[in-house]
C-alpha positions in Angstrom: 0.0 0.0 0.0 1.5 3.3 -0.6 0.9 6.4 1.3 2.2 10.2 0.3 2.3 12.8 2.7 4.0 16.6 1.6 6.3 14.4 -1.1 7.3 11.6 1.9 6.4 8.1 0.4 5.0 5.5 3.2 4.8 2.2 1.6 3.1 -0.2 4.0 2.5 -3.8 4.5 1.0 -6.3 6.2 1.5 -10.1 6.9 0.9 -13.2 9.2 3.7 -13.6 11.5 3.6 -16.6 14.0 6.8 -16.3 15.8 9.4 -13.7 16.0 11.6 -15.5 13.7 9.3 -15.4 11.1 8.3 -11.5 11.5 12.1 -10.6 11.4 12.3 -13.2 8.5 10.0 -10.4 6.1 11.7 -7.3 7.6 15.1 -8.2 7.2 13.7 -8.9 3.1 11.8 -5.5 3.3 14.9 -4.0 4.0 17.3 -5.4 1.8 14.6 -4.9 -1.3 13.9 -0.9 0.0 17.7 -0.8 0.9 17.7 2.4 -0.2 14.9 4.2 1.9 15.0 6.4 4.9 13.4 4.3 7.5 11.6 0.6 8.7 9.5 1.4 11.1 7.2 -1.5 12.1 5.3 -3.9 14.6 4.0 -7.3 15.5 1.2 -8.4 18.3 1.9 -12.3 18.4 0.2 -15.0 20.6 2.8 -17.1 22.1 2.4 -19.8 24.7 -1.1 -18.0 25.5 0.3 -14.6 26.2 0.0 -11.5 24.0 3.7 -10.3 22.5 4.0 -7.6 21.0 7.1 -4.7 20.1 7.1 -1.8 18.0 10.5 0.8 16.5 10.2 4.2 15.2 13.6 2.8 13.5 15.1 7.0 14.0 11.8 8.4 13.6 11.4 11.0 16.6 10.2 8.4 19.6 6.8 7.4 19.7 6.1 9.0 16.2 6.2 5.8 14.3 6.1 2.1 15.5 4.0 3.3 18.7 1.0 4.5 15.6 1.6 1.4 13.2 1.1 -0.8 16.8 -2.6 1.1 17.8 -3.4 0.6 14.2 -2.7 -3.5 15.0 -4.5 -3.4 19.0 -7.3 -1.4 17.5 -8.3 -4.2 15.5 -8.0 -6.7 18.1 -5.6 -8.8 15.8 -3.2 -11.2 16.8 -0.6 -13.2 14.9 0.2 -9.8 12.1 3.2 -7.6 11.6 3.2 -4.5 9.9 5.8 -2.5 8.1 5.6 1.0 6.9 8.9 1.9 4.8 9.6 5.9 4.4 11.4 7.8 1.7 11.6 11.3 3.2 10.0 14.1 0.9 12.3 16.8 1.9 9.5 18.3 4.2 9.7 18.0 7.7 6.3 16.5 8.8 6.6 17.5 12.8 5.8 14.9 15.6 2.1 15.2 15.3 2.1 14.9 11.4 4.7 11.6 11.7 2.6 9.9 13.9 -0.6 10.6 11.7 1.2 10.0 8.4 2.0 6.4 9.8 -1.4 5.3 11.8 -2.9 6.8 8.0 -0.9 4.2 6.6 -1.2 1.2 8.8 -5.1 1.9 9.7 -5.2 1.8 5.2 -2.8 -1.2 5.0 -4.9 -2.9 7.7 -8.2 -1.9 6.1 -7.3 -3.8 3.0 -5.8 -6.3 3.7 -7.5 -10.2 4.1 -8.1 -10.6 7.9 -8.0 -14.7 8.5 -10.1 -15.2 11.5 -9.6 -17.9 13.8 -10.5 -19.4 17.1 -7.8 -19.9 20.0 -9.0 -23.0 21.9 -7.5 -24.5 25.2 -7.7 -28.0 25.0 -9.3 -29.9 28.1 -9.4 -33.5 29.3 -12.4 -34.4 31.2 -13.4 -38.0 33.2 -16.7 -38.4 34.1 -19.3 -41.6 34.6 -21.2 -43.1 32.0 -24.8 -41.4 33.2 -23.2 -37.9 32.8 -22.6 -38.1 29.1 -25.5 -36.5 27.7 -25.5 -34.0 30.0 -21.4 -33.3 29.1 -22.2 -33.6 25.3 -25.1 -31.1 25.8 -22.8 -28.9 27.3 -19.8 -29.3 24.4 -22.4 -28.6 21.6 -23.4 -25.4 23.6 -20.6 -24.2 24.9 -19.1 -24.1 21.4 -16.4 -26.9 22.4 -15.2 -29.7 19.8 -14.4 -33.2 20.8 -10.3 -34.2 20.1 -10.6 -37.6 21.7 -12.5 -40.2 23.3 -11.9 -43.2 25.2 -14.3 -45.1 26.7 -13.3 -47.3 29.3 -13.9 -47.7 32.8 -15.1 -44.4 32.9 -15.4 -42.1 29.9 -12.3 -39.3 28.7 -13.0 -37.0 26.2 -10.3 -34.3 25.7 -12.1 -31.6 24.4 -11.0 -28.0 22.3 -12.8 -25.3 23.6 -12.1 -21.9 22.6 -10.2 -19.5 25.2 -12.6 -17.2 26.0 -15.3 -19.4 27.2 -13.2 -21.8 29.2 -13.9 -20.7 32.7 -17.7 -21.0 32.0 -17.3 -24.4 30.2 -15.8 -25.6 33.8 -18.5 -24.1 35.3 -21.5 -25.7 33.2 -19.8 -28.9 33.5 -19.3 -28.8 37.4 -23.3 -28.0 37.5 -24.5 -30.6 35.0 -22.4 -33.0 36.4 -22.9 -31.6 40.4 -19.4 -32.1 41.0 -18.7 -35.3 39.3 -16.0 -34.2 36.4 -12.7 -33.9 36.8 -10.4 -31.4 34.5 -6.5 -31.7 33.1 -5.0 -29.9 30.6 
């Protein structure tokens, strides 16, 4: 996507990044390919081992003017997994703090806004035991609680180790606890 702004050129762009590795991986052939441009400023938001990463550089843009906008751009769509790079050839006008930082959140909010946003579900996966009387209330409770079954095994007693997704784990427990008064038992 390219930006102008008083003769500055923003060219910006977007990608899935899973691991800091792989965000580095496109930078580093950003850079080499616009070898020749003023700045890299950039960031990344990143789910790793369940907690939100995330980094940002003005790359010697004034602080805060730069990788702090492209970021917000990123957090204000909730996104996870996606880095963003916003290359700049200066213009030869000085664009001021205020007009930097707008000049690059104008670029990533437009990069961002068309761009393909893959959407997908992070699930926690569960393993539950329970007797053989409580399984239609536990499958009642999968199907509405949005949860998909990974395994069975139905033996003594039954274990399903189940995919639920993050943000409704804590009231699966719950539901399960109550439909099966106490008689489940959870690992992970």
């Amino acid at each position: 996507m390219r930006c102008f702004c008083f003769r500055s050129r923003f060219l910006g762009i977007g990608f899935p990044a899973e691991t800091q590795g792989q965000f580095k991986q496109v930078l580093h052939e950003r850079s080499k390919r616009y070898h020749d441009a003023t700045h890299h400023c950039w960031a990344y938001r990143l789910l790793t081992d369940g907690r939100v990463e995330f980094a940002s550089s003005d790359a010697g843009e004034p602080s805060g003017t730069a990788g702090r906008p492209i970021l917000s751009a990123i957090e204000g769509r909730v996104l996870l997994n996606v880095g963003l790079a916003v290359t700049r050839y200066f213009g030869g006008t000085k664009l001021g703090t205020g007009g930097l930082a707008r000049a690059y959140a104008d670029c990533a909010n437009l990069v961002l806004g068309n761009t393909e946003i893959i959407v997908r579900t992070v699930t926690a996966q569960l393993t539950l035991h329970f007797d053989y009387d409580q399984l239609s209330q536990v499958m009642s409770a999968v199907n509405q609680q949005g949860a998909g079954i990974v395994e069975s095994d139905y033996d003594a007693d039954i274990r399903l180790t189940v995919a639920v997704p993050v943000s409704r784990e804590a009231l699966f427990r719950q539901v399960l606890i109550d439909v099966c008064k106490g008689h489940v038992q959870f690992s992970a």
